[in-house]
N, C-alpha and C positions, 0 to 999 in steps of 0.2 A: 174785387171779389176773391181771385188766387190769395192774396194778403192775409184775408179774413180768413180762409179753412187753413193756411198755417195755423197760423195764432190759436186756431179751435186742434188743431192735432196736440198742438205741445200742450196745451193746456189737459188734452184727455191723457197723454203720457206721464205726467205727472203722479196722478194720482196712484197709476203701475208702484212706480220706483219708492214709495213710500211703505208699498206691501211689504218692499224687500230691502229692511235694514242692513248696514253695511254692515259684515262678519268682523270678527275682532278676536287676538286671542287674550284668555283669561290666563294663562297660562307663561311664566318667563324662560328665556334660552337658559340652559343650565349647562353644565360638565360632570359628567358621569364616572365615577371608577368602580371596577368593578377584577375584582381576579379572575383567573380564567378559568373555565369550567362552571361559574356559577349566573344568574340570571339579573337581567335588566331593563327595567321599563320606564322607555323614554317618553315621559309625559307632553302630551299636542292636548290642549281645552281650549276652544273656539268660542263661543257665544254668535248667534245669528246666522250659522251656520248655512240654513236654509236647502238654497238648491245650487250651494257652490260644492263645489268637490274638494276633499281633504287628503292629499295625496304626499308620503314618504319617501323618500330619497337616501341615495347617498352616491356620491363618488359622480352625479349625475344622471345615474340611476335607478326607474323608480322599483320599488320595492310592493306599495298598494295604490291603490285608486279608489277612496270610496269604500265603500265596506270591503273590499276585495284584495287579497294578498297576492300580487302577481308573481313574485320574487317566489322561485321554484325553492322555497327553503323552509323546512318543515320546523326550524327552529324559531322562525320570525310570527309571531300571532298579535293580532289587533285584540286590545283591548281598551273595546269604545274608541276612540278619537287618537289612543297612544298605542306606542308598539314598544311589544316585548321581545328579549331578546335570550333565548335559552342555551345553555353550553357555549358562554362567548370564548371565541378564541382569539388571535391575534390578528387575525385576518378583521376582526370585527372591528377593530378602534379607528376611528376617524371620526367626520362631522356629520350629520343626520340631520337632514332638513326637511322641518314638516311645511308644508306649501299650501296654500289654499287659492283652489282657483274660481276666480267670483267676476264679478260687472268690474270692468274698469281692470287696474294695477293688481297681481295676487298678491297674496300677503304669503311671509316665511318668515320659519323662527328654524334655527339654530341649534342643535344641542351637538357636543363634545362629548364621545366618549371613549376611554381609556381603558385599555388592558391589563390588568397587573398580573407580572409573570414570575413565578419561582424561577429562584436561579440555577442554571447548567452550565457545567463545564467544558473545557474542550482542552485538552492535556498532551502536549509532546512533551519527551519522546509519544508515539501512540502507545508503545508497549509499558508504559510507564516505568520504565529501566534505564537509568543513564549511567554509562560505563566512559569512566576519562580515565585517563593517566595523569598521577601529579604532576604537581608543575604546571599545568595547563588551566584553562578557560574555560568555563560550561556557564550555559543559561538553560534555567528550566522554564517550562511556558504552561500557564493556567487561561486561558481565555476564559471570561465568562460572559454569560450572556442572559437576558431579564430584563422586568420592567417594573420599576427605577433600573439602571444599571445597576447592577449588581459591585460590590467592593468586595477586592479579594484580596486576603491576609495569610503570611508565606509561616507556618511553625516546622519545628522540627523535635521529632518522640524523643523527649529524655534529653535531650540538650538544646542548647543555643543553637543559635545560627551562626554561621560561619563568622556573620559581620560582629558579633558578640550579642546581636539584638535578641531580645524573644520572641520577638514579633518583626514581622513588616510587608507594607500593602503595596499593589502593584501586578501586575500580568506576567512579570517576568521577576525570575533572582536569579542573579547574577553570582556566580562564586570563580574569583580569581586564585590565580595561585591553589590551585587545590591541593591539598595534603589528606595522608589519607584519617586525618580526626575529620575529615568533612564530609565523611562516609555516614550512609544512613537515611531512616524513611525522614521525608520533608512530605508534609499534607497543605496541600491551598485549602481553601474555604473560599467561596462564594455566599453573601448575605447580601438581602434586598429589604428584607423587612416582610417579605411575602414569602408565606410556605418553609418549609424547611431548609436550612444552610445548605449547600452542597458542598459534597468536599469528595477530594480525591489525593491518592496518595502516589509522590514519585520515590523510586529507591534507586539513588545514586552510589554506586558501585567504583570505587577506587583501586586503580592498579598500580602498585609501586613496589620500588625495588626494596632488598631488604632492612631493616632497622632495629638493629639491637642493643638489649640491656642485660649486663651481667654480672653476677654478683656472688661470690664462695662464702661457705656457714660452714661449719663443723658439725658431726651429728656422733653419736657414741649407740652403738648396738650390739647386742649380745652374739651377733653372728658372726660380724664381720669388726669389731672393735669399733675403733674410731674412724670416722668417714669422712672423706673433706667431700661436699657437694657444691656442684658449680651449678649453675642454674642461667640458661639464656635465654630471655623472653623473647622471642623475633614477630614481629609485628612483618609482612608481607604478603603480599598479591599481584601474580600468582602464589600459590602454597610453594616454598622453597626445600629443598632441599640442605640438609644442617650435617656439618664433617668436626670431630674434633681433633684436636690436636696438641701434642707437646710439646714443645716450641718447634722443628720444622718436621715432626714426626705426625702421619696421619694413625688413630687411634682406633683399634679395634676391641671387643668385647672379652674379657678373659673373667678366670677366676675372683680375680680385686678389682678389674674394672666395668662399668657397666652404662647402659647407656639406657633412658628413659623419658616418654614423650605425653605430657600432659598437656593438651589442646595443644597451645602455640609457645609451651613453657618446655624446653628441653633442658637435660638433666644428662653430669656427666659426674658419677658414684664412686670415687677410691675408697677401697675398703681396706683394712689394714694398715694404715698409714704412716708410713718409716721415713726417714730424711730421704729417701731414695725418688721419693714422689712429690720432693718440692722440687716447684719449676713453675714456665710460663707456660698459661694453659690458653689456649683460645677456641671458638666454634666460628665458623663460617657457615654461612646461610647463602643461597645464591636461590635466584631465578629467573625467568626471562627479560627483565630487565634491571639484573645489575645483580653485585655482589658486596659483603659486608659480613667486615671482619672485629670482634671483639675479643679484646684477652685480658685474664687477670694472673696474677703470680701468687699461687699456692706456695706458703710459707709457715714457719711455726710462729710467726710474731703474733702477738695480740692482735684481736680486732678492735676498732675503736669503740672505747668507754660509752656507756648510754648511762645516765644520771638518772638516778630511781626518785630525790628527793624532792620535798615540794619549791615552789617558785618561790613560796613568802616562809619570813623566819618564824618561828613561833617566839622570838626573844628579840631584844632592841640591839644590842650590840654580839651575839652569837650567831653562830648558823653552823647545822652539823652536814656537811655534802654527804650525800652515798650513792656510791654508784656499783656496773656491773659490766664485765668483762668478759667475752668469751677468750679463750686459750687453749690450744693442741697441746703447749708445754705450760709447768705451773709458774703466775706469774711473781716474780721475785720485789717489781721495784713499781713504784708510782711517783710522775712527774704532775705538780696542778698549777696552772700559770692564770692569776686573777689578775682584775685592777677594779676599782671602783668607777661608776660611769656618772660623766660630769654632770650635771643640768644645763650649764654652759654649752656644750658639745665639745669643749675640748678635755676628754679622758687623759685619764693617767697613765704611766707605764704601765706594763706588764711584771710579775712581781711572782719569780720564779721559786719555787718551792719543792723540794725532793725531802720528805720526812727519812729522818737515817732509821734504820729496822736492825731489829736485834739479830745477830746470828741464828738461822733457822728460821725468822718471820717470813710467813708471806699471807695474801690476801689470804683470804679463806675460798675454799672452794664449793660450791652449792650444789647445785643437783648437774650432772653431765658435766661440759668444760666449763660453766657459767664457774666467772670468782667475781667476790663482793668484796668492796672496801669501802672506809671513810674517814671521813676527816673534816675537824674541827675549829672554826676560826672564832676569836676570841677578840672582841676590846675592836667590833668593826663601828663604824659610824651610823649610830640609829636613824630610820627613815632614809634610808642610801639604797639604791641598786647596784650590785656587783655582776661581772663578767666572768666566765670561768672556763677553763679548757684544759682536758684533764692526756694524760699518755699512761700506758703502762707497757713493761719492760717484762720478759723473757728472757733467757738465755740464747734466742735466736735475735733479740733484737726489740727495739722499742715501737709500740703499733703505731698506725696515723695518727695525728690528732683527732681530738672529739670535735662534735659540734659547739660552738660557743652555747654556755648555757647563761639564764641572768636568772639571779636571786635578789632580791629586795629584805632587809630587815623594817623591822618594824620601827615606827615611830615613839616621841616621848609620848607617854599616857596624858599627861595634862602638866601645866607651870607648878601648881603646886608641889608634886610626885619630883619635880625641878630642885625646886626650893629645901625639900627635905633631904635632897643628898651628900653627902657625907662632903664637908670643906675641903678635904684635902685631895678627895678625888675630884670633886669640879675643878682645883686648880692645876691637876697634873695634865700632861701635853695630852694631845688630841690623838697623838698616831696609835694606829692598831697597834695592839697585841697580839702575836700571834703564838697561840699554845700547840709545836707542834707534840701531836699526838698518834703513836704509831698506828699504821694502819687497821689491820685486825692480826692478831695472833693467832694461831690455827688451832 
């Protein structure tokens, strides 16, 4: 009889469990991104729902139960079965499991979801000021931080980087050997692909001892006649202090001499200028770490020749040089020392030339000490490049040499313009001709 009212209970519990289909969801695990500051709705769609309970998680704990949002947080709101997520922050990203709790096993599903964060920096020094002394080591530091990681790329305003790059990425740049051209604002950059780049600027600050460049010109003014000016550019940090001098005499301000300071360009004025004021001249610059000394010797020789003419001949076998000379005294003579330049690489002599000048010639003289001269080479080899390096002479003496210049003549026009030249000059010898031609007559 006990056998029989089993067999009649399960048979009446049956018909219960049929009321109540098993819950299921419609709905798949997904991953979520979403940037920060803005909103997100993590989809939970159940079917058969019934009188199981649909309950939100995360971290292990729960957030709702049911229609009800336990989670003290006024940005999390149920909408139907899913939950949304207002002003997400970083604290928000992790896994989010919706759970259903029913007869038997619950069911869960899964969702990921993801932060994306503008990039920020974190910058030493903090004051964003880095002060080395040359010679030395420095690393600058860009931390950044976001979500992707953020990539950060090293520039620097108006020039290269130390290393010669335009660019380069990384938390840190590194500059050895610092000199002070390595002076100057460096900006990182932070990019993630989310929100705007971030950047920040460090100004590295170079101390070095002094460095200088100096260089004399002539100048002619109605005041004070003609002026020899010396000029020394001092490049230092600290700001130095600058002394001149005549070779072991310290120089002070007078009537003819004068002393004058344009940014980091100083300036030493002889005004009336007689044999009495050629000498060695030098500045010294000093300051807290270290001193430096440059000198040049004021003299009446020429300064070195500057070539005014063009690079190419306008003719195959001709080329007319002209150049310009500065001079305290007027210049009397010109030295021009050529060779023609092999294709082979191995050039030819050098092929000295001093044109003879008439009693009384000399260059001509242009406006202040500026003289102008030239001269004419005849019967050179068409389609050739030549070599050139010119001097001129004073009565105190002959100036430096010039800078080598190269001039090119032109090539033949074509075979035929060949073929129509005259027999007896195609078969004369190949070597230049050279028509000298006196300078200029004044």
């Amino acid at each position: 009889m006990g056998g029989l009212l089993l067999f009649h209970a399960c048979m009446v519990a049956s018909p219960t469990q049929d009321k109540h289909p098993s819950p299921y969801f419609l709905s798949e695990p997904n991953s979520y991104r979403v940037e920060v500051g803005g909103s997100v709705l993590l989809k939970c769609a159940v079917e058969n729902l019934g009188e199981s309970t649909l309950i939100w998680k995360k971290d292990g704990r729960m957030i709702s139960a049911g229609g009800m949002v336990i989670r003290k947080d006024p940005r999390m709101v149920l909408v139907g079965t899913s939950l949304r997520i207002d002003q997400v922050s970083g604290e928000d990203a992790g896994e989010y499991l919706c759970n259903v709790e029913t007869f038997g096993a619950p069911l869960d599903q899964a969702h990921t979801l993801d932060i994306l964060i503008p990039p920020t920096l974190h910058v030493r020094p903090d004051n964003r000021r880095a002060v080395v002394r040359s010679g030395s080591t420095i690393s600058l530091e860009c931390r950044a931080e976001g979500n992707p990681p953020p990539t950060v790329t090293w520039t620097r305003l108006n020039s290269m980087l130390p290393s010669g790059e335009k660019t380069r990425t990384g938390s840190f740049l590194v500059v050895d050997q610092v000199t002070r051209k390595d002076g100057g604002l460096y900006t990182c950059s932070g990019a993630n692909g989310v929100g705007e780049e971030a950047t920040a600027q460090i100004h590295l600050h170079v101390l070095y001892p002094p460095e200088i460049e100096i260089e004399q010109s002539w100048l002619e003014s109605r005041q004070q006649g003609i002026e020899a000016e010396i000029s020394c550019i001092v490049h230092a940090e600290p700001e130095p202090t600058v002394r001149w001098y005549k070779e072991t005499m310290l120089l002070d301000g007078n009537d003819r001499r004068r002393t004058e300071v344009f940014g980091n360009k100083y300036l030493l004025l002889l005004g009336a200028m007689d044999k009495r004021d050629f000498g060695n001249y030098s500045c010294v610059a000093e300051n807290s770490l270290g001193k430096k000394k440059a000198d040049v010797g004021v003299s009446g020789k020429p300064q070195p020749s500057q070539v005014t003419s063009s690079t190419t001949s306008s003719k195959k076998a001709d080329y007319t040089l002209t150049w310009t000379t500065v001079s305290f005294l007027r210049v009397e003579e010109a030295r021009i020392l050529y060779r023609m330049i092999s294709k082979a690489g191995l050039n030819s002599e050098w092929t000295n030339i001093i044109p003879t000048m008439g009693s009384g010639e000399a260059m001509a003289r242009g406006a202040g000490l500026t003289y102008s001269g030239h001269f004419t080479f005849y019967g050179l080899t068409p389609g050739a490049q030549y070599e050139v390096i010119l001097q001129t002479r004073n009565r105190e003496g002959w100036s430096d040499p010039s800078p080598i210049f190269k001039f090119a003549t032109r090539s033949n026009s074509s075979p035929l313009e060949m073929q129509l030249r005259d027999p007896l000059l195609s078969s004369s010898p190949s070597l230049p001709l050279l028509l000298l031609l006196p300078l200029i007559s004044q």
